[in-house]
C-alpha positions in Angstrom: 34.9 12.0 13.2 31.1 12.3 14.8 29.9 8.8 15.8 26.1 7.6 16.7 25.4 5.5 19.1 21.9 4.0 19.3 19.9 2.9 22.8 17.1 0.3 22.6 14.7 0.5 26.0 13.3 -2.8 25.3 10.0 -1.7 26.9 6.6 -1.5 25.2 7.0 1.6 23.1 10.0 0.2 21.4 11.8 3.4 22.0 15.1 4.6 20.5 17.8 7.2 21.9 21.1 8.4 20.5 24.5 9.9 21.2 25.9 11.9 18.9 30.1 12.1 19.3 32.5 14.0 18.3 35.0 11.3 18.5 38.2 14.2 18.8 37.1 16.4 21.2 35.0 13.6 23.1 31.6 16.2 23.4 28.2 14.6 23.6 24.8 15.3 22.5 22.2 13.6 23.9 18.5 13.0 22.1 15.4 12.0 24.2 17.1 9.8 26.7 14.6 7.2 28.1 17.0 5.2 30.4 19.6 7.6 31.9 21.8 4.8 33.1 23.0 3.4 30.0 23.9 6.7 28.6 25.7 7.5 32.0 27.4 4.3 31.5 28.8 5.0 28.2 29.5 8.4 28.9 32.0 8.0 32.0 33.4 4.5 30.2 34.6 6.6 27.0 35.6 9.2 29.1 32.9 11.5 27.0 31.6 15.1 27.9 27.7 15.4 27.6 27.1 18.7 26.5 23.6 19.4 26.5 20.1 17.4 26.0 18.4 17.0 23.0 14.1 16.6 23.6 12.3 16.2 19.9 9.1 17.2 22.2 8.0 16.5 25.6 6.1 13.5 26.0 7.2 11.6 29.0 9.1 8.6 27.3 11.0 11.2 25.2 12.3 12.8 28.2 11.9 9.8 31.3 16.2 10.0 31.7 16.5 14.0 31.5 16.7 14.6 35.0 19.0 11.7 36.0 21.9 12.8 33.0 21.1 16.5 34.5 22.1 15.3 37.9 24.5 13.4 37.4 26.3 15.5 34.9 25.1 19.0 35.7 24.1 19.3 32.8 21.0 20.8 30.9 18.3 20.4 27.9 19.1 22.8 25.2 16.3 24.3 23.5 16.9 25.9 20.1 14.6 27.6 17.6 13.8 26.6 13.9 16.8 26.9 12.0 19.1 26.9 14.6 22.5 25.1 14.3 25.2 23.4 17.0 28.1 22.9 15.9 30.2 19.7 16.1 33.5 20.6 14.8 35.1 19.6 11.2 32.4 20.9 9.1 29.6 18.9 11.3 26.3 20.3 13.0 22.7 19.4 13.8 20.2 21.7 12.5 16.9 21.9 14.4 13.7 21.7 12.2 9.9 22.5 13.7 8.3 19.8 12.6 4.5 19.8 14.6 1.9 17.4 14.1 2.9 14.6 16.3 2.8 17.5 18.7 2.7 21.0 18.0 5.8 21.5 19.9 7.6 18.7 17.7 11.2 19.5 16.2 13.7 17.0 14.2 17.4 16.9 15.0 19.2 17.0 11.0 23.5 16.1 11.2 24.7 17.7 8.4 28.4 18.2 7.1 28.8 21.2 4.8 25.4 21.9 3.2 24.0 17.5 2.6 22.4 15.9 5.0 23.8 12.7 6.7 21.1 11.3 9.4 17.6 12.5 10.5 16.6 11.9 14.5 13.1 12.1 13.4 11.6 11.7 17.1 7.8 10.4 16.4 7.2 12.4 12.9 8.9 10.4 10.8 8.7 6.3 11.1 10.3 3.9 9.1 7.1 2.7 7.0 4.9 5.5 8.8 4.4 8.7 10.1 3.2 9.4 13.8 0.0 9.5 15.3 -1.9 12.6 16.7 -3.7 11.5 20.0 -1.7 13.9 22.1 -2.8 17.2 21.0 -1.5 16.9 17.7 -2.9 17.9 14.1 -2.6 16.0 10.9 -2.8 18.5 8.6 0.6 20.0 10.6 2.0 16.2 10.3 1.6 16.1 6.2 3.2 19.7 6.0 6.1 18.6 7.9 6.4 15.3 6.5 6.6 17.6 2.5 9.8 19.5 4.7 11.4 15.7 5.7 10.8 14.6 2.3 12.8 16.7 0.8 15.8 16.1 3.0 18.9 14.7 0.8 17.8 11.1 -0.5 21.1 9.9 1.2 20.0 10.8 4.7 20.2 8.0 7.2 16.4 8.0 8.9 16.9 7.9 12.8 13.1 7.3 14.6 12.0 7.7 18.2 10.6 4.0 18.1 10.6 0.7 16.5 7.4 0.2 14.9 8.9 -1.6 11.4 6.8 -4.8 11.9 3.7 -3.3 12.1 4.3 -0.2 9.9 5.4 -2.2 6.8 2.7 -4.6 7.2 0.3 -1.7 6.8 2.3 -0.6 4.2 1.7 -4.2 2.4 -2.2 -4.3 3.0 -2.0 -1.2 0.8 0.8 -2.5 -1.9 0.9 -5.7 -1.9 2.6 -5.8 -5.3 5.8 -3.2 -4.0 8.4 -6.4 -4.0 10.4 -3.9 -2.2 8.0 -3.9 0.8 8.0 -8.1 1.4 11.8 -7.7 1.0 11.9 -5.6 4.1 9.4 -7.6 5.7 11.9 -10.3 5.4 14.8 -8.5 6.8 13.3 -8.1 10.1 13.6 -12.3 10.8 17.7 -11.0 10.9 18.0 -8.2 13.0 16.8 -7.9 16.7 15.3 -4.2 17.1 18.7 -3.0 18.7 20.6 -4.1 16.2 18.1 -3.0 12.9 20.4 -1.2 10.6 19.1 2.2 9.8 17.8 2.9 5.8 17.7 6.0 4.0 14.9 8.5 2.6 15.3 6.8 -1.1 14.7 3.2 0.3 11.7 5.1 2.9 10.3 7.0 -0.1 9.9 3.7 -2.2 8.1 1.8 1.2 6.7 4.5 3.3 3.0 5.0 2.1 2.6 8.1 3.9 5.9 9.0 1.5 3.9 7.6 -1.6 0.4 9.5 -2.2 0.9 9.2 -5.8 1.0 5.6 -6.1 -1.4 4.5 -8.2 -1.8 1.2 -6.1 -2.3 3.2 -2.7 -5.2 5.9 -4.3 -7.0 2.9 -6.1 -6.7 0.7 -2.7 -7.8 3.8 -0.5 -9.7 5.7 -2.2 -11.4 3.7 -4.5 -12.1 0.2 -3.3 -12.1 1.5 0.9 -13.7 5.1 0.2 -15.6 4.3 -2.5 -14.2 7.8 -3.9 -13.2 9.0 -7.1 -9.1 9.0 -7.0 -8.8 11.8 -9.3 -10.7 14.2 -7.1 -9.0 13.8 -4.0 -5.8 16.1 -3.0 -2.6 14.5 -1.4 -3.5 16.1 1.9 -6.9 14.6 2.1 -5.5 11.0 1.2 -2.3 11.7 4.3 -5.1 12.0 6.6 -7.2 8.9 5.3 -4.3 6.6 5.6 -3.4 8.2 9.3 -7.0 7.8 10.0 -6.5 3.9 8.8 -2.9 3.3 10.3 -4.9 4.4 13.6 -7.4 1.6 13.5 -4.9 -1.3 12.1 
């Protein structure tokens, strides 16, 4: 059985780590580690063996516990090409997708068993409610292109982010949909869960709150294009409407 376990740094960029288990053989992969402690902590208390580091790309709070897991387990950070698979035993393995745009060294970490996906650690391309930003050398053309490649992950896929941004994402999500009923119910859910504790969601439920996941809604081109543009909706491509709402998500 292959577990994941999810770290919450509590600090202001609301990041999230994981662990990824093989529960029989006790190996350990772990993604962009900000506190190396806590993983050390879990690590020698399950008696686990960390196997390699997973970065999605380098920023600093991505990568702020590499070196104290490296020393303290001799260990290393794995880089892999596009494409590339590790195996985790009983028909399990990651596959590693270049996904630039957030950076153009970005890559997403896909757990599959067999051929269907079962969670995507998305780093900072893919958001729940949003997509991320390009302030660091990134390129938002790149980030629509790879968010078409995540969207067409398995609709069952467990979404995995590199931080908590929920509150604000789905809020943006609302100023743009305020009928989506499926949008105020998430809203909701947040009174119930402390960050830590927020239950992951899958690319269906993303794809029916994530705007960035939504160019065709009828409500989002009208809203956008039409009343904050003052464009004609018909005339403008799904590319050109990605980078209007990453432009706006930026200044909300």
């Amino acid at each position: 059985m292959v577990l994941v376990k999810t770290f919450y740094a509590h600090n202001e960029l609301r990041n999230f780590s994981y662990a990824i288990t093989d529960q029989d053989s006790g190996f350990t992969w772990v993604i962009d580690p900000y506190d190396s402690s806590v993983f050390k902590d879990y690590i020698q208390k399950n008696g686990l063996v960390l196997k390699g580091i997973l970065n999605t790309h380098r920023h600093h709070d991505h990568i702020r516990g590499n070196s104290g897991l490296i020393e303290a387990f001799g260990t290393s950070v794995q880089i892999f090409r596009n494409n590339q698979t590790i195996d985790l035993g009983h028909h399990h393995s990651i596959e590693v997708m270049d996904t630039p745009g957030h950076t153009k060294d970005h890559q997403v970490f896909i757990w599959k068993k067999g051929q269907g996906t079962e969670c995507l650690f998305s780093g900072d391309s893919l958001f729940n409610a949003g997509v991320g930003n390009c302030h660091g050398g990134g390129d938002v053309s790149e980030l629509y292109d790879s968010t078409c490649l995540l969207k067409q992950l398995d609709d069952s896929t467990l979404l995995y982010p590199g931080h908590d941004y929920r509150l604000k994402n789905l809020s943006f999500a609302q100023s743009l949909e305020p009928e989506n009923k499926l949008i105020a119910e998430k809203l909701k859910e947040l009174d119930e869960y402390q960050s830590e504790h927020l239950p992951p969601v899958t690319l269906r439920e993303e794809k029916m709150v994530n705007p960035f996941l939504r160019l065709q809604s009828k409500e989002i081109r009208q809203k956008v294009l039409v009343e904050t543009l003052g464009l004609s909706e018909n005339n403008v491509s799904d590319r050109e409407l990605f980078k209007y709402l990453r432009l706006m998500r930026d200044q909300w």
